[in-house]
LUMBA-556794 format. One line per field, with one value per atom (N, C-alpha, C, CB): residue number from 1; residue in one letter; atom name; x, y, z. Coordinates in steps of 0.05 Angstrom, whole numbers, plus 32768, in hexadecimal, padded with zeros to 4 digits. Glycine has a CB too. Layout:
N
seq	c(NUM|...)
type	c(A|...)
atom	c(CA|...)
u	c(X|...)
v	c(Y|...)
w	c(Z|...)
//
This chain:
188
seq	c(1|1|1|1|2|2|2|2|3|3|3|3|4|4|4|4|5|5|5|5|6|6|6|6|7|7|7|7|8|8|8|8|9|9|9|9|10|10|10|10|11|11|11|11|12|12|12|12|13|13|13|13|14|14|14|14|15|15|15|15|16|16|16|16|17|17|17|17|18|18|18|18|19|19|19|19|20|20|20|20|21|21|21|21|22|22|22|22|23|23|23|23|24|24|24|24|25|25|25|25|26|26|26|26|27|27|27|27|28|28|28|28|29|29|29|29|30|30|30|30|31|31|31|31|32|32|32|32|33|33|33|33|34|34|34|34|35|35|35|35|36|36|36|36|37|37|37|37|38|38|38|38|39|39|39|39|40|40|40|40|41|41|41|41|42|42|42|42|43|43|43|43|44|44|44|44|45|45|45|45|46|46|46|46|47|47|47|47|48|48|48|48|49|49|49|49|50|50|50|50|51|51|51|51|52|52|52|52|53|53|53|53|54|54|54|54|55|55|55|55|56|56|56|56|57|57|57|57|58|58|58|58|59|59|59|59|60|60|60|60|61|61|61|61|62|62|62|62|63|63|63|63|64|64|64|64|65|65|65|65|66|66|66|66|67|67|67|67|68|68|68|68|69|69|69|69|70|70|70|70|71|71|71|71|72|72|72|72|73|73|73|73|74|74|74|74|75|75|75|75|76|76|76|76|77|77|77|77|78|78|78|78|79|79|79|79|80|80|80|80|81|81|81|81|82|82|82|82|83|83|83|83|84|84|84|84|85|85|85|85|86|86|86|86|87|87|87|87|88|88|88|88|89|89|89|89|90|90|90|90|91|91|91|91|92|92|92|92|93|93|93|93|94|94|94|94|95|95|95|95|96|96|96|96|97|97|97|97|98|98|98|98|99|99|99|99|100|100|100|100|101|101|101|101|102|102|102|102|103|103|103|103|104|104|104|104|105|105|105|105|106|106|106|106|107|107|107|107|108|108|108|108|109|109|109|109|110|110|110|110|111|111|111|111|112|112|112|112|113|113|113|113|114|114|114|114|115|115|115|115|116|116|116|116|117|117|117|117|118|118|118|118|119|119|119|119|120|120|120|120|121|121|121|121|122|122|122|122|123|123|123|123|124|124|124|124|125|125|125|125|126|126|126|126|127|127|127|127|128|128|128|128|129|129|129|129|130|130|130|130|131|131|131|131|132|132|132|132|133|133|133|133|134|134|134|134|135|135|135|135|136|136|136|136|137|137|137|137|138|138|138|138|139|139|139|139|140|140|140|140|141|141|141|141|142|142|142|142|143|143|143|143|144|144|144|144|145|145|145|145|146|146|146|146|147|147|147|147|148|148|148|148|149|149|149|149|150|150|150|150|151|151|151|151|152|152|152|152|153|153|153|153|154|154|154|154|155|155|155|155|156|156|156|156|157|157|157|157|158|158|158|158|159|159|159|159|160|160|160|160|161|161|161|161|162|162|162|162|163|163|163|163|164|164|164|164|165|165|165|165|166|166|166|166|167|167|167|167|168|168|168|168|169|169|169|169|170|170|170|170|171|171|171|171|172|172|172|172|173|173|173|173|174|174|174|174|175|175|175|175|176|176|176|176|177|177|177|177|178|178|178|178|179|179|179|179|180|180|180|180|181|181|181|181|182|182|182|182|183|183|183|183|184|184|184|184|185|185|185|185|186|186|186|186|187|187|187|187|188|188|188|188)
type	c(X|X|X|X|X|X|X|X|X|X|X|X|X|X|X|X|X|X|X|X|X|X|X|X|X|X|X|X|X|X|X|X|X|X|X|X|X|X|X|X|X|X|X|X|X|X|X|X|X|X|X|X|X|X|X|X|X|X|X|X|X|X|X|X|X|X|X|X|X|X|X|X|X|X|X|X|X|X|X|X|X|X|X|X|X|X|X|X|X|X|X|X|X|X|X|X|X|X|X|X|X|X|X|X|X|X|X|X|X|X|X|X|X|X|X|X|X|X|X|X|X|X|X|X|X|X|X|X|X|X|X|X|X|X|X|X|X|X|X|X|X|X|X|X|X|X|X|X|X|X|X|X|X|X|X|X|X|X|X|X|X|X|X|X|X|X|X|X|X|X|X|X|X|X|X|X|X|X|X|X|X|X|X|X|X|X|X|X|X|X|X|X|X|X|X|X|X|X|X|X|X|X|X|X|X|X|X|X|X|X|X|X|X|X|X|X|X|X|X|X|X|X|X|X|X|X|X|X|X|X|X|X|X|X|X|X|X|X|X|X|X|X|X|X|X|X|X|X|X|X|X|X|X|X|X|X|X|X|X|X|X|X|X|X|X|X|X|X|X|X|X|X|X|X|X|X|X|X|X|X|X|X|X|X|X|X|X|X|X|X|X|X|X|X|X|X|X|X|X|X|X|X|X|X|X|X|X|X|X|X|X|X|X|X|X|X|X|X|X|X|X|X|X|X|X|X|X|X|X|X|X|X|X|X|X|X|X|X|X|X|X|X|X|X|X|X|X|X|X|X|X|X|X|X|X|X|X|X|X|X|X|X|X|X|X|X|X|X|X|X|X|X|X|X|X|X|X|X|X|X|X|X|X|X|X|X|X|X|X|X|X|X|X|X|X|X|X|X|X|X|X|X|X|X|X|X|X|X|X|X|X|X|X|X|X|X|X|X|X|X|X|X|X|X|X|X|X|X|X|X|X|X|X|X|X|X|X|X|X|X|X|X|X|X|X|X|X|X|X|X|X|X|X|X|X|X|X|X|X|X|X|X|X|X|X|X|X|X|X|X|X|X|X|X|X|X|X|X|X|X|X|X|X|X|X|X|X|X|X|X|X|X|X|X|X|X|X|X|X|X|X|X|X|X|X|X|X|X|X|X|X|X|X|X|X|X|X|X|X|X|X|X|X|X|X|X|X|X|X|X|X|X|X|X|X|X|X|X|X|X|X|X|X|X|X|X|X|X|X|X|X|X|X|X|X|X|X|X|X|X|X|X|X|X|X|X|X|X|X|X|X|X|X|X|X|X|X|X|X|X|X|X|X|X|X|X|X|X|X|X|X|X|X|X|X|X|X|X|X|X|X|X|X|X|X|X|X|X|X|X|X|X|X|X|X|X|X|X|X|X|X|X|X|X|X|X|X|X|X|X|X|X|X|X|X|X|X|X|X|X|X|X|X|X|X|X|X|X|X|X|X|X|X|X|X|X|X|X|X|X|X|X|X|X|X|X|X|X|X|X|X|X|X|X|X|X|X|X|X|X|X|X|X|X|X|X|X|X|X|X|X|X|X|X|X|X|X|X|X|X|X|X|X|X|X|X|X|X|X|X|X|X|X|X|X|X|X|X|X|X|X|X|X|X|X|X|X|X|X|X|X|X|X|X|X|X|X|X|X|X|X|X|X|X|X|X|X|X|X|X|X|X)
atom	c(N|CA|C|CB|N|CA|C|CB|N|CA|C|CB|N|CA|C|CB|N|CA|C|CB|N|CA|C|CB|N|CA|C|CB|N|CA|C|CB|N|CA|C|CB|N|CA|C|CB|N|CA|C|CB|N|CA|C|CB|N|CA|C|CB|N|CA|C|CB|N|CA|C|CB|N|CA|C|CB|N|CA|C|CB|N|CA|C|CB|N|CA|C|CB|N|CA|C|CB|N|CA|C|CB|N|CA|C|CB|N|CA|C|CB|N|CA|C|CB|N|CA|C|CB|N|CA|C|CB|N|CA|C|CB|N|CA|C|CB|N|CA|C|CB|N|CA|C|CB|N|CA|C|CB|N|CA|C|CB|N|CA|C|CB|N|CA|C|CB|N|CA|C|CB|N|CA|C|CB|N|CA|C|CB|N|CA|C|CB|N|CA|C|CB|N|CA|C|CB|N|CA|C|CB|N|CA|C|CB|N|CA|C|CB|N|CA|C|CB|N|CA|C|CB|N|CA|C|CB|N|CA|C|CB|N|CA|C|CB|N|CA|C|CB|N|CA|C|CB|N|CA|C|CB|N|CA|C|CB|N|CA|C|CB|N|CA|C|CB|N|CA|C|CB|N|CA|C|CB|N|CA|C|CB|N|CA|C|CB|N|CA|C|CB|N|CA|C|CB|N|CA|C|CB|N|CA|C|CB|N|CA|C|CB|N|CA|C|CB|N|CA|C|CB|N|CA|C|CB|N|CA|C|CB|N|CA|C|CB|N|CA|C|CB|N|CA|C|CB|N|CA|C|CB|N|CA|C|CB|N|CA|C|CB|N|CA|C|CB|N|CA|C|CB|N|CA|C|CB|N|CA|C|CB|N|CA|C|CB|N|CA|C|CB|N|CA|C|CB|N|CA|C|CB|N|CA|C|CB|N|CA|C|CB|N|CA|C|CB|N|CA|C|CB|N|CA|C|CB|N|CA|C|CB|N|CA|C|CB|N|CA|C|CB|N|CA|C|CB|N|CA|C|CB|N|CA|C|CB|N|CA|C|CB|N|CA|C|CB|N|CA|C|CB|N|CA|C|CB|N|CA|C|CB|N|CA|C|CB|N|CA|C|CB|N|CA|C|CB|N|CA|C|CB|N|CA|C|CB|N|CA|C|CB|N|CA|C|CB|N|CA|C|CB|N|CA|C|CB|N|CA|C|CB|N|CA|C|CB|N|CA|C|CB|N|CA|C|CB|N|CA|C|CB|N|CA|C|CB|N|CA|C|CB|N|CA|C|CB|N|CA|C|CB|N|CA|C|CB|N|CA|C|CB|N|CA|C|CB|N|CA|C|CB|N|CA|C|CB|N|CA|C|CB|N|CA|C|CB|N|CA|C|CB|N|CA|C|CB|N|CA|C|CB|N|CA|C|CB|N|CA|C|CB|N|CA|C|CB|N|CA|C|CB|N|CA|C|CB|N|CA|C|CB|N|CA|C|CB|N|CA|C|CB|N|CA|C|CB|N|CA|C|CB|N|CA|C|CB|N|CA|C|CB|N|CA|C|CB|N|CA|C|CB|N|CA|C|CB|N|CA|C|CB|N|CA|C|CB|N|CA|C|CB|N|CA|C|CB|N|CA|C|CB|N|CA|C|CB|N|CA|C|CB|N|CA|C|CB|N|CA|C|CB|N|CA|C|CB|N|CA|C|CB|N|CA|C|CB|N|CA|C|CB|N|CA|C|CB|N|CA|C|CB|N|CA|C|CB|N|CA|C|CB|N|CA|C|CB|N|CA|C|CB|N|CA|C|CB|N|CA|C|CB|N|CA|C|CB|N|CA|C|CB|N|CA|C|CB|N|CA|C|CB|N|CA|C|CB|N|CA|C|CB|N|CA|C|CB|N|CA|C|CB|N|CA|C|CB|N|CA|C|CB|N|CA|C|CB|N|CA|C|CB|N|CA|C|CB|N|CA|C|CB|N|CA|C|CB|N|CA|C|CB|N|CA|C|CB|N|CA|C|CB|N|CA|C|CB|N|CA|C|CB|N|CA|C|CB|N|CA|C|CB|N|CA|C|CB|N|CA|C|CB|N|CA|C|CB|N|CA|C|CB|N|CA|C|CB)
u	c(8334|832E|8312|8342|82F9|82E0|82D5|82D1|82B9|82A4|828A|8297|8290|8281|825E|8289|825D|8243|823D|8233|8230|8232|8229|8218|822A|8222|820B|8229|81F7|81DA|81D1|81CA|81DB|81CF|81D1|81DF|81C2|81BD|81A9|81C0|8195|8181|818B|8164|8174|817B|817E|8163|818A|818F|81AA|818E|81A8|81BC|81D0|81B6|81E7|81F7|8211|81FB|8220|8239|824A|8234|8266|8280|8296|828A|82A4|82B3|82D7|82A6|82E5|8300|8318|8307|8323|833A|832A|8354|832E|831D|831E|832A|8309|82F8|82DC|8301|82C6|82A8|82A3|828B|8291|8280|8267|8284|8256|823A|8243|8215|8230|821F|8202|821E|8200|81E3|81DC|81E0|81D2|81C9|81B3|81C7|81B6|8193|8192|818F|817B|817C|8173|8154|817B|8178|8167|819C|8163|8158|815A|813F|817A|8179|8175|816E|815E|8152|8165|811E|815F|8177|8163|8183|8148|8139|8144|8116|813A|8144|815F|814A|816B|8187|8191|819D|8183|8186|817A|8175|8160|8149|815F|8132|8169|816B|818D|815D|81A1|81B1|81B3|81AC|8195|818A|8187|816A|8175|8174|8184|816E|819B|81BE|81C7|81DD|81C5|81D4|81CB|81CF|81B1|81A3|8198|818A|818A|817B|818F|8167|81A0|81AF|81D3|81B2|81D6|81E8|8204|81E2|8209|8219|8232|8213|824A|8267|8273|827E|8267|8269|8252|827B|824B|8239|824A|822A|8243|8252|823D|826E|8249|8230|822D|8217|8216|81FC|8205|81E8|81F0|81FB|81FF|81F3|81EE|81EF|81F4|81CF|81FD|820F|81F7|8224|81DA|81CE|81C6|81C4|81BE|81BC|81D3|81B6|81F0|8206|820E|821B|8205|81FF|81F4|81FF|81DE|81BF|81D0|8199|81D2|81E7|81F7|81FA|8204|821E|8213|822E|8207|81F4|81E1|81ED|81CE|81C0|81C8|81A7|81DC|81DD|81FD|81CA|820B|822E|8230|8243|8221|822E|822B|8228|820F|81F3|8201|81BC|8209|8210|8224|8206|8245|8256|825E|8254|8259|8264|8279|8242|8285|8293|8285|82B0|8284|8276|828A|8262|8283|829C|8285|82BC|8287|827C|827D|8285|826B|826E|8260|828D|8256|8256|8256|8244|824A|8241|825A|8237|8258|826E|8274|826B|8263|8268|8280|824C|828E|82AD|82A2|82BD|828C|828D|8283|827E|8287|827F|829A|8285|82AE|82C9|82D1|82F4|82CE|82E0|82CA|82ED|82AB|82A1|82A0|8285|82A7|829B|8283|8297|8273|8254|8259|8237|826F|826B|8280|826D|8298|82B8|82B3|82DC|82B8|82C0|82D5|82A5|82DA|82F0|82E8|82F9|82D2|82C5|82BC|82B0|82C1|82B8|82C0|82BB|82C6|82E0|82CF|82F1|82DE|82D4|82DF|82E4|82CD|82DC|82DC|82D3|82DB|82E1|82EA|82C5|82E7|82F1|82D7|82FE|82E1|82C9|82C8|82C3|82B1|82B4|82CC|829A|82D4|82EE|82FD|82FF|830A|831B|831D|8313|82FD|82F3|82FE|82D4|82ED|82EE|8313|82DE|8325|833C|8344|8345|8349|834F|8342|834D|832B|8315|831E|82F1|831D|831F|833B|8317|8350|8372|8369|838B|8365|836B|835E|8365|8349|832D|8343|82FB|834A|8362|8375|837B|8392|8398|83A6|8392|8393|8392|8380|838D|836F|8360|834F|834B|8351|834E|8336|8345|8323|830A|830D|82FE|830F|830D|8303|8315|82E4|82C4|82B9|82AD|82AA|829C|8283|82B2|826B|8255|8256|823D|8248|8248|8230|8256|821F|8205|8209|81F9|81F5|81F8|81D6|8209|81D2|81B5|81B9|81A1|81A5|81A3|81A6|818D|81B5|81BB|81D4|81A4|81DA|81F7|8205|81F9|8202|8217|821E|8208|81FF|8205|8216|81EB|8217|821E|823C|8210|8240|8266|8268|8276|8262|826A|8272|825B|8266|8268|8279|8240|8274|8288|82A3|8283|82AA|82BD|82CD|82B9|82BC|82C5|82D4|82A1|82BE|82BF|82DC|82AD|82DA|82F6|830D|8300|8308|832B|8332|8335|8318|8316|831C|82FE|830B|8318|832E|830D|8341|835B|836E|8361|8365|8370|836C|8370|8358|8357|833E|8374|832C|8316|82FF|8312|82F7|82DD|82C6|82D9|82B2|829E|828B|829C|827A|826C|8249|8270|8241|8231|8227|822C|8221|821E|81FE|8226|81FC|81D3|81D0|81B8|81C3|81BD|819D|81BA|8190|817D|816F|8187|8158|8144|8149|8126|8144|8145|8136|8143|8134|8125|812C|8105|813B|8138|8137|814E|8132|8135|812A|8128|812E|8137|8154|8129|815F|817C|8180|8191|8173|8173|8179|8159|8168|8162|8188|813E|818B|81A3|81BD|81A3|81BC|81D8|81CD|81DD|81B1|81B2|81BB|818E|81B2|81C3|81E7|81BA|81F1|8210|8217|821C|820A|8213|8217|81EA|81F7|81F1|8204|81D1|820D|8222|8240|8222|8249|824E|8268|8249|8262|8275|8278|826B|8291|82A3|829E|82BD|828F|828E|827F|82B2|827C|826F|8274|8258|826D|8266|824B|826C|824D|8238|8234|822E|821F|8224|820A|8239|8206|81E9|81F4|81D6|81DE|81E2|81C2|81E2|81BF|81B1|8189|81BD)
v	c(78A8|78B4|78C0|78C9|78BB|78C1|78A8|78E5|78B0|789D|789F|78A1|7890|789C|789C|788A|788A|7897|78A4|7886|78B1|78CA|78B1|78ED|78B2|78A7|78A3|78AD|78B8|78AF|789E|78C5|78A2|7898|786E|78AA|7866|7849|7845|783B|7852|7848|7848|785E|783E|7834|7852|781F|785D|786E|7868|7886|7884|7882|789C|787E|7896|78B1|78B8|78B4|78C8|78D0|78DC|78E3|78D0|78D4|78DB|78B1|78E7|78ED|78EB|7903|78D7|78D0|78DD|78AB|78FA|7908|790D|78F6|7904|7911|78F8|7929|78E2|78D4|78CE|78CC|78D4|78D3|78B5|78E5|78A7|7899|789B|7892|7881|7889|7870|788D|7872|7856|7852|7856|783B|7831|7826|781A|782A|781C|7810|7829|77FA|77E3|77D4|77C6|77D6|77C0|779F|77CF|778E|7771|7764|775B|7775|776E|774E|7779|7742|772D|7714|7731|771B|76FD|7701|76FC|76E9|76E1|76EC|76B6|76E0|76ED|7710|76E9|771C|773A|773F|7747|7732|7741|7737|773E|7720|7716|7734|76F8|7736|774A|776D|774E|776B|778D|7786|77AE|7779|776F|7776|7758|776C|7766|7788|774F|7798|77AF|77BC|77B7|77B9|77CE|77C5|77C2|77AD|77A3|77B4|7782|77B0|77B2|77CB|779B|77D7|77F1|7809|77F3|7803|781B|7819|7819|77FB|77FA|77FD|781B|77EA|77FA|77E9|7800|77ED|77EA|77C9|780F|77D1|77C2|77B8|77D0|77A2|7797|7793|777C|77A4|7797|7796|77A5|7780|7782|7766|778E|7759|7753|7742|7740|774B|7741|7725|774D|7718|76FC|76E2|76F7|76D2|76BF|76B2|76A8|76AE|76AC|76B7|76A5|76DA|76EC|76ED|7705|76E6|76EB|76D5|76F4|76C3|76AE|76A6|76A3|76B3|76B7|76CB|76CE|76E1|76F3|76E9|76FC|76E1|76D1|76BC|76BA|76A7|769D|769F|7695|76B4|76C0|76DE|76BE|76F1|7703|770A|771E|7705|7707|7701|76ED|76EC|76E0|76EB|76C9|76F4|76F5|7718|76EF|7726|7743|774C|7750|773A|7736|7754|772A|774D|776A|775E|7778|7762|7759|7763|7760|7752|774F|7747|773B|775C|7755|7754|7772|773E|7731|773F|7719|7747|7748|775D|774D|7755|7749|7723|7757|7722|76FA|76F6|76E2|76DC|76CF|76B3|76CF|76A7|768B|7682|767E|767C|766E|766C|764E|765D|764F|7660|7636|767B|7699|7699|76B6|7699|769B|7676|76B8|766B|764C|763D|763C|763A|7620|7624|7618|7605|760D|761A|75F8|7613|7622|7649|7622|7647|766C|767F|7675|766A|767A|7684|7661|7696|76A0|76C1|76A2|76B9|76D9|76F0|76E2|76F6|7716|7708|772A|7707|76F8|76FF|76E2|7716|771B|7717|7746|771C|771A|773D|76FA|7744|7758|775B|7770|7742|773E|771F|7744|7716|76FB|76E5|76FD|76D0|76B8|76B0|76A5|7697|7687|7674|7674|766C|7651|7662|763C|767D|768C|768C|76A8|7699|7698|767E|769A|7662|7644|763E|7631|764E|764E|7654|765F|766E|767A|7670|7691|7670|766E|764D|7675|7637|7623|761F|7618|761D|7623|7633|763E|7643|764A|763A|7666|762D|761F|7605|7621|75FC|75D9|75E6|75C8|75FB|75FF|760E|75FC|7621|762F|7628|764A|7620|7610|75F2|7621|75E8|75D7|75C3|75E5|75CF|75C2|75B0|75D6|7598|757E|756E|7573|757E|7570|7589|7553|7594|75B1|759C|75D3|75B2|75AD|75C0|75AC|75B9|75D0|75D5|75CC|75EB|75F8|7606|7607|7604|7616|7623|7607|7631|762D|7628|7642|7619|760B|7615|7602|7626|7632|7640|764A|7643|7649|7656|765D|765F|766F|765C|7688|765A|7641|7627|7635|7619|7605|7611|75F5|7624|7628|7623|7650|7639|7637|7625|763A|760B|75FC|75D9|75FC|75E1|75CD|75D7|75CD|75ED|75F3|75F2|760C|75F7|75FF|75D8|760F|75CA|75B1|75A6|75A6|75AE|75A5|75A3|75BA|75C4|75CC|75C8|75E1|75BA|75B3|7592|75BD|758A|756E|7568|7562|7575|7570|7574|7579|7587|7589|757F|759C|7563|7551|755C|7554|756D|7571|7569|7586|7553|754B|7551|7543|754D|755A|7551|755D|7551|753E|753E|7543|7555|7556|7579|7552|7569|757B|7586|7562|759B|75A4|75BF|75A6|75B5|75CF|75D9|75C6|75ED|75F6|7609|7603|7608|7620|7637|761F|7650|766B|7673|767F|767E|7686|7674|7689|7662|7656|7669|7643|765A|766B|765C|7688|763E|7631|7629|761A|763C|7634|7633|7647|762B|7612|75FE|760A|75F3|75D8|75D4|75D8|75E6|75E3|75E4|75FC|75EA|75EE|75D0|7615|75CD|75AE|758F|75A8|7596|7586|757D|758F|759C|75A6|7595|75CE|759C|7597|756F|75A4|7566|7544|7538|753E|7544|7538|7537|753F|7547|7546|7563|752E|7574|758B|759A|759F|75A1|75B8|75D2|75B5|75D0|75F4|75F0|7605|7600|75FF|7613|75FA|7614|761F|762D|7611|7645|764C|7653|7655|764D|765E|7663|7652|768C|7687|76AF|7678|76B2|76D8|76DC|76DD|7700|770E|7705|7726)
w	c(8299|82B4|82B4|82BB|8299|82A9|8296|82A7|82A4|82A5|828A|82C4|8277|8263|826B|8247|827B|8289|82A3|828A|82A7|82C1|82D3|82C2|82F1|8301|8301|8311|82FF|82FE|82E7|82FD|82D4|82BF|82BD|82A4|82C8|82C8|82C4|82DC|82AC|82A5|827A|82B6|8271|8255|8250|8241|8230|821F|8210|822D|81FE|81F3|81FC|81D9|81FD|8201|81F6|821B|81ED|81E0|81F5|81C8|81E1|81FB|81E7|8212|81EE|81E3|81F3|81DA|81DD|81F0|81DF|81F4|81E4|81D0|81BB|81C6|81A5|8187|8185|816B|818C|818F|8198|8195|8183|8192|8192|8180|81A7|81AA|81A9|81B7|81A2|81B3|81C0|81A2|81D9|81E5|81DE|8205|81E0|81D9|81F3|81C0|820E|8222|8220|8235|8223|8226|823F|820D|823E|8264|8258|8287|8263|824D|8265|8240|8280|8296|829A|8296|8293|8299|828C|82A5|8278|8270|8248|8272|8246|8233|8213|8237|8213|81FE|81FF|8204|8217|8210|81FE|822C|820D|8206|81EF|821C|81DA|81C2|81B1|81BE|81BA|81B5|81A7|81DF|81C9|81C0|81BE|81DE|81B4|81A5|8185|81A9|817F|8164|8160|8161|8170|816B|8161|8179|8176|8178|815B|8196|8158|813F|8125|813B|8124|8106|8106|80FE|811C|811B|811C|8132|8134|813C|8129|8164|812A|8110|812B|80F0|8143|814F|8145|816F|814C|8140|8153|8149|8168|817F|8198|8188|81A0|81B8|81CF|81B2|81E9|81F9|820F|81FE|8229|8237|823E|8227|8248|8254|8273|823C|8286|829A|82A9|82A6|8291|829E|8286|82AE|8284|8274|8265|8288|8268|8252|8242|8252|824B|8237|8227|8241|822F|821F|820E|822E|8211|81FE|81F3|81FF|81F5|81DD|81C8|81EF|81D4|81C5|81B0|81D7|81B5|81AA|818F|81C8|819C|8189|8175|8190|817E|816D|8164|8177|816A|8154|8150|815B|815D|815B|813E|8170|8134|8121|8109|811F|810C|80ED|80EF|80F9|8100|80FD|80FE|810B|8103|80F9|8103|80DE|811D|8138|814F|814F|8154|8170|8184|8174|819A|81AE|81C8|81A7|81DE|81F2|820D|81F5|821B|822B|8245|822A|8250|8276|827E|8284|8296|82A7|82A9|82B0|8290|8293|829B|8272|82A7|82B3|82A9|82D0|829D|829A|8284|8292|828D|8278|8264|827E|825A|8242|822B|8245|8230|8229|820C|824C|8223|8206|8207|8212|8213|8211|8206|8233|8200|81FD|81E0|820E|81D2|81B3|81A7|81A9|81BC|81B0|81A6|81D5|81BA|81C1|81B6|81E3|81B3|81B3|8195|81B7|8193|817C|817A|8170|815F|815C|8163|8140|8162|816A|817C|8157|8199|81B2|81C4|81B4|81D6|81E6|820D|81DB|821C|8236|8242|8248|8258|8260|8281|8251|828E|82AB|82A7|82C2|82BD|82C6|82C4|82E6|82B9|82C6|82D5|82C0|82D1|82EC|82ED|82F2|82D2|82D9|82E2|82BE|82DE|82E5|830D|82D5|8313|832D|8338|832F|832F|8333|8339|8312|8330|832C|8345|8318|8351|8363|837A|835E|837A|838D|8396|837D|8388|838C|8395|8379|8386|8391|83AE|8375|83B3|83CD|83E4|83D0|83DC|83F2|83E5|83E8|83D8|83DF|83F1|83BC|83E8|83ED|840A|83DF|8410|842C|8443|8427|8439|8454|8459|845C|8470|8480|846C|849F|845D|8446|8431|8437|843A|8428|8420|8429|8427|8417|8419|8427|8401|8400|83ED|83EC|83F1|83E1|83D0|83EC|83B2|839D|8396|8383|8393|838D|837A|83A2|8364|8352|834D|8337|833B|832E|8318|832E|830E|82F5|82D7|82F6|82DE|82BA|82B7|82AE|82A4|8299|82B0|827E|82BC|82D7|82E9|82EB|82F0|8308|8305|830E|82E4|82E2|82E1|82CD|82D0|82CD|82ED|82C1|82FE|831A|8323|8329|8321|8335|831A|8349|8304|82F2|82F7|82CF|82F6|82F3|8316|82E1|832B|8347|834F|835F|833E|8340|833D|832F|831F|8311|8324|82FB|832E|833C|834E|8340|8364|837B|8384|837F|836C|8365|835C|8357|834F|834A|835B|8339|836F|8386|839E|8389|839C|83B7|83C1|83CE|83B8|83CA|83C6|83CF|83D3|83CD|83C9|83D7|83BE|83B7|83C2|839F|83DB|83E4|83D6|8405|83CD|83CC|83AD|83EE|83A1|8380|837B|8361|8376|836C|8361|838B|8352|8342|8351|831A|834A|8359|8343|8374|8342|8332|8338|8336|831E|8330|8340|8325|834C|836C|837B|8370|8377|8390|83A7|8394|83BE|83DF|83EE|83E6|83F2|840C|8414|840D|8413|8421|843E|841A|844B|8463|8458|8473|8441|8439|8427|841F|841D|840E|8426|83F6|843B|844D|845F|8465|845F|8470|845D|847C|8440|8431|842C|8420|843B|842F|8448|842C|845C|8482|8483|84A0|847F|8479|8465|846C|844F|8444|844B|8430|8465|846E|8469|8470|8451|844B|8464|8433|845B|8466|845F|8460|844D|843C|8424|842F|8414|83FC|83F5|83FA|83CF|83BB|83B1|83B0|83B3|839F|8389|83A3|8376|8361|8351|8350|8363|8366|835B|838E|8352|8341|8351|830C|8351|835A|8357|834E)
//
């Protein structure tokens, strides 16, 4: 029932918590995203600060740089999330025993999300958008899968660079192929 970090505190540090006659520290790092970082100050937590546990990074290639380059060599468990991409705990490259998740993925999302768009409404050709790297692609492999097994056509499939921002150009593609709806699978 509290918050081992105060509300304000969303910038990097370190801070101690204490749960019953249990101390913690935290080690906060900002991985700002890019996948070198968060290999970077990974490597730090591991070897400098010596921590027990990595948890963290917000996006599925920092967490798979992670995984790949220091899970292994520092023989720490590592529990995943915000990243979202499935192939985080399921792909061979990544699964391993000290490997855990601590929200939902995208096949999970692709699950629900898809079952209900066959299932509950009128949409039986959708377009799928992703951006071109590990998020984007789970998104829309996986949205694929469940949508296609359930009779929904896929009229029209693309991946896109980061930054994109012509989406005119992407809803006049979804429209000319003639979809009902679409997929995205696009992060901040």
């Amino acid at each position: 029932d509290d918050d081992p970090l105060p509300a304000e505190s969303v910038d990097e540090g370190d801070y101690e918590y204490s749960v019953g006659d249990i101390d913690l520290e935290l080690h906060v790092r900002d991985t700002q995203f890019a996948p070198g970082t968060a290999q970077q100050l990974a490597t730090q937590l591991a070897s400098q600060e010596g921590v027990d546990l990595l948890y963290g990074v917000g996006n599925s290639g920092g967490a798979i740089r992670v995984i790949n380059q220091v899970v292994d060599q520092a023989g720490i468990p590592f529990i995943a999330g915000p990243a979202a991409s499935a192939t985080i705990t399921s792909g061979q490259e990544t699964c391993r025993e000290n490997v855990f998740r601590a929200n939902e993925n995208t096949a999970m999302d692709a699950r629900s999300g898809g079952v209900y768009i066959a299932d509950n409404t009128d949409v039986d050709k959708i377009a799928l958008f992703g951006a071109d790297y590990s998020f984007g692609r789970a998104v829309v492999n996986n949205y694929k899968q469940v949508l296609q097994s359930r009779g929904v056509e896929i009229v029209t499939e693309r991946f896109v660079e980061r930054g994109y921002s012509e989406w005119p150009g992407l809803l006049d593609e979804a429209q000319q192929a003639g979809a009902q709806g679409m997929v995205g699978g696009f992060t901040a």
